[in-house]
C-alpha positions in Angstrom: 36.9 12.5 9.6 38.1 13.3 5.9 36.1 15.1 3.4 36.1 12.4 1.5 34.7 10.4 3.8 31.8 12.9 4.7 31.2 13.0 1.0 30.7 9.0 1.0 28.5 8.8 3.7 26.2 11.6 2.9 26.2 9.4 -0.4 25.2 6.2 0.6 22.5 7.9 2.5 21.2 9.4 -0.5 21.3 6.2 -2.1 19.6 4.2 0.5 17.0 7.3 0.3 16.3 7.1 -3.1 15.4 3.4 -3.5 13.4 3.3 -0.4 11.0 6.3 -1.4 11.0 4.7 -5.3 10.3 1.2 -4.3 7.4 3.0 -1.6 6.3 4.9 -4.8 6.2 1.4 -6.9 3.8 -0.3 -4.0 1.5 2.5 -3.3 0.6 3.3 -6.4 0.4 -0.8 -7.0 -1.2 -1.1 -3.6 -3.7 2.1 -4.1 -4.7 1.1 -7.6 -5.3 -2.5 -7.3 -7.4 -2.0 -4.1 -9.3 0.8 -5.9 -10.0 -0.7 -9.1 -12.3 -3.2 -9.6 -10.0 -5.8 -11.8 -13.1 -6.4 -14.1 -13.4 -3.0 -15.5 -11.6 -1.4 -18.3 -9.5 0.9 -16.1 -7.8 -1.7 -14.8 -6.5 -2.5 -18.0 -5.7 1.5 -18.6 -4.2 1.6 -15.2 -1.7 -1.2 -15.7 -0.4 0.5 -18.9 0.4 3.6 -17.0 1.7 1.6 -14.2 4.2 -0.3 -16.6 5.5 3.0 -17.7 5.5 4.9 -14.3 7.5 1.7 -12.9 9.9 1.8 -16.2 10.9 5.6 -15.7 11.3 5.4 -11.7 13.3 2.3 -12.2 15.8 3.9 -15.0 15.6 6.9 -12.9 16.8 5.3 -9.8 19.3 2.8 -12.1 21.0 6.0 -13.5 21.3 8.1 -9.9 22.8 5.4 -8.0 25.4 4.7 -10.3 25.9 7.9 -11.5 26.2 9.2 -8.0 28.9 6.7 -7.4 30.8 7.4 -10.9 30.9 4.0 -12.1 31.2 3.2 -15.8 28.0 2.1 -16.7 28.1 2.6 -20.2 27.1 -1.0 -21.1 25.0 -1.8 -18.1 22.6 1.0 -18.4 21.8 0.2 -22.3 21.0 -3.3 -20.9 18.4 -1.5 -18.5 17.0 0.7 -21.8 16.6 -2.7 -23.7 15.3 -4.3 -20.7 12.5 -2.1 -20.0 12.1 -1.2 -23.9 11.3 -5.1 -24.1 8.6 -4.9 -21.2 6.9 -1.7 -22.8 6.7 -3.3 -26.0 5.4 -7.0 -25.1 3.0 -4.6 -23.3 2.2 -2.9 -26.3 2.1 -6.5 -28.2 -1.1 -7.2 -25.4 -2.6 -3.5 -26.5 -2.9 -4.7 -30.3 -4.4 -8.5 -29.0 -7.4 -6.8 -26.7 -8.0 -3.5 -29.8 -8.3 -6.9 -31.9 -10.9 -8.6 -29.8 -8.7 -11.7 -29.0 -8.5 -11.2 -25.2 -10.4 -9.4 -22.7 -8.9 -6.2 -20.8 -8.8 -8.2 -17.5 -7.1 -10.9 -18.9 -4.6 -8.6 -20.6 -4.7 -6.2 -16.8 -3.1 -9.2 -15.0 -1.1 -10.6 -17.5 0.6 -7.4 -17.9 1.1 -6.9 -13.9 3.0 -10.4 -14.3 5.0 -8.9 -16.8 6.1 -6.1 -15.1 6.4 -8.3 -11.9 9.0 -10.7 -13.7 10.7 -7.7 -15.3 11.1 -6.1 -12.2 13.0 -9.4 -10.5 14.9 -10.0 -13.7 15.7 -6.1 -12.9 16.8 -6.5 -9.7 18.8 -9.8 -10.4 21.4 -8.3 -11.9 21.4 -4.7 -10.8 19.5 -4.0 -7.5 18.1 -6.7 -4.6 15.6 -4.2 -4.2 14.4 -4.6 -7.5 13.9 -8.6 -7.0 11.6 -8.1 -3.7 9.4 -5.9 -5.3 9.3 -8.0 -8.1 8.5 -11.1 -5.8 5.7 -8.3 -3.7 4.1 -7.4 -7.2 4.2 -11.2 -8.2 2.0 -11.7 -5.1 -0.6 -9.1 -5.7 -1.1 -10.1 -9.0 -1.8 -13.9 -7.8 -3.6 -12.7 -4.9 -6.3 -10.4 -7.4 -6.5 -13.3 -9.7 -7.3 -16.2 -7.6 -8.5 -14.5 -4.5 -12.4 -13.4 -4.8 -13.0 -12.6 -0.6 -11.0 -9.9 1.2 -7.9 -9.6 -1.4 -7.5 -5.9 0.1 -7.1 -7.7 3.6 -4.3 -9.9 1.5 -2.8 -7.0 -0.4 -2.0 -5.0 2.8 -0.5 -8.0 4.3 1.9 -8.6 1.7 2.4 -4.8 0.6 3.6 -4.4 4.4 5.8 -7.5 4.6 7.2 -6.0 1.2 7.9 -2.6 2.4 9.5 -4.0 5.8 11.5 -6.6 4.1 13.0 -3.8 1.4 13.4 -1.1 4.2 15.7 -4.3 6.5 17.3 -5.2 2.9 18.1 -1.2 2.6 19.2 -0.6 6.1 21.8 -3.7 5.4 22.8 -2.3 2.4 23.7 0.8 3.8 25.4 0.2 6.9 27.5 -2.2 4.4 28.1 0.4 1.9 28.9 2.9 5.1 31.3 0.0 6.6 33.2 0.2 3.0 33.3 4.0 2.8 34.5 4.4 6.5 37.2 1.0 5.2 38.4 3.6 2.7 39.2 6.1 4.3 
């Protein structure tokens, strides 16, 4: 086997590594936080801000490796991802200024802003990383299950929070013995 060909493979591998501990980080901390905060208090609200930006920086994080690893010109593309995720932050901030100003509750603005970061992550993932789109979907989910669920919604939230994490890890493994396939093509 070539060098080159060692070089791709330990590659891929680092890729596939690197979006399936992110996307883990992105549903425990989802996972943990939902189940342990009770969605009518004000640190939910407080903890969905710091989720948005958390889920911002380990998805331009992630964004930036895997294409940077791979030496693509991504010039353009990553300046969408900035503008993307700049857009989130700041109709996130536009829901800050609404509950300071007594329009809406915390709660309200809480699950509003999980939906936002939800879509955001699957308009992500649509046209960089499938990844992104099932955790979009997973987050989607949790939201809807905390808001219209009243009995057992951790019961719920593990149940979907595992299907998630199986589903990306199969989605991963496919990706990667696909990228591998194309490496080992190469050479």
């Amino acid at each position: 086997m070539s060098e080159a060909a060692k070089k791709g493979k330990t590659l891929v591998a680092k890729c596939k590594t690197a979006r399936l501990t992110i996307s883990a980080i992105i549903l425990f901390v989802t996972y943990c936080g939902i189940s342990a905060i009770d969605i009518h208090s004000r640190g939910f609200w407080f903890f969905t801000q710091m989720l948005s930006i958390t889920v911002c920086s380990l998805v331009l994080w992630l964004y930036w490796y895997i294409y940077h690893n791979h030496q693509l010109d991504h010039g353009i593309t990553i300046w969408h991802q900035l503008l993307h995720w700049c857009g989130t932050l700041i109709s996130i901030y536009s829901l800050s200024l609404l509950v300071s100003s007594g329009m809406i509750a915390a709660n309200q603005a809480g699950v509003v802003t999980l939906m936002i970061l939800s879509f955001s992550l699957f308009l992500s993932g649509v046209y960089t990383d499938t990844i992104f789109i099932l955790l979009g979907i997973s987050l989607g989910l949790l939201t809807c299950s905390i808001a219209t669920i009243s009995k057992d919604t951790v019961l719920y939230n593990s149940g979907i929070t595992a299907g998630a994490c199986l589903l990306i890890f199969v989605i991963a493994q496919f990706q990667y013995h696909s990228a591998k396939k194309k490496t080992h093509e190469k050479k």
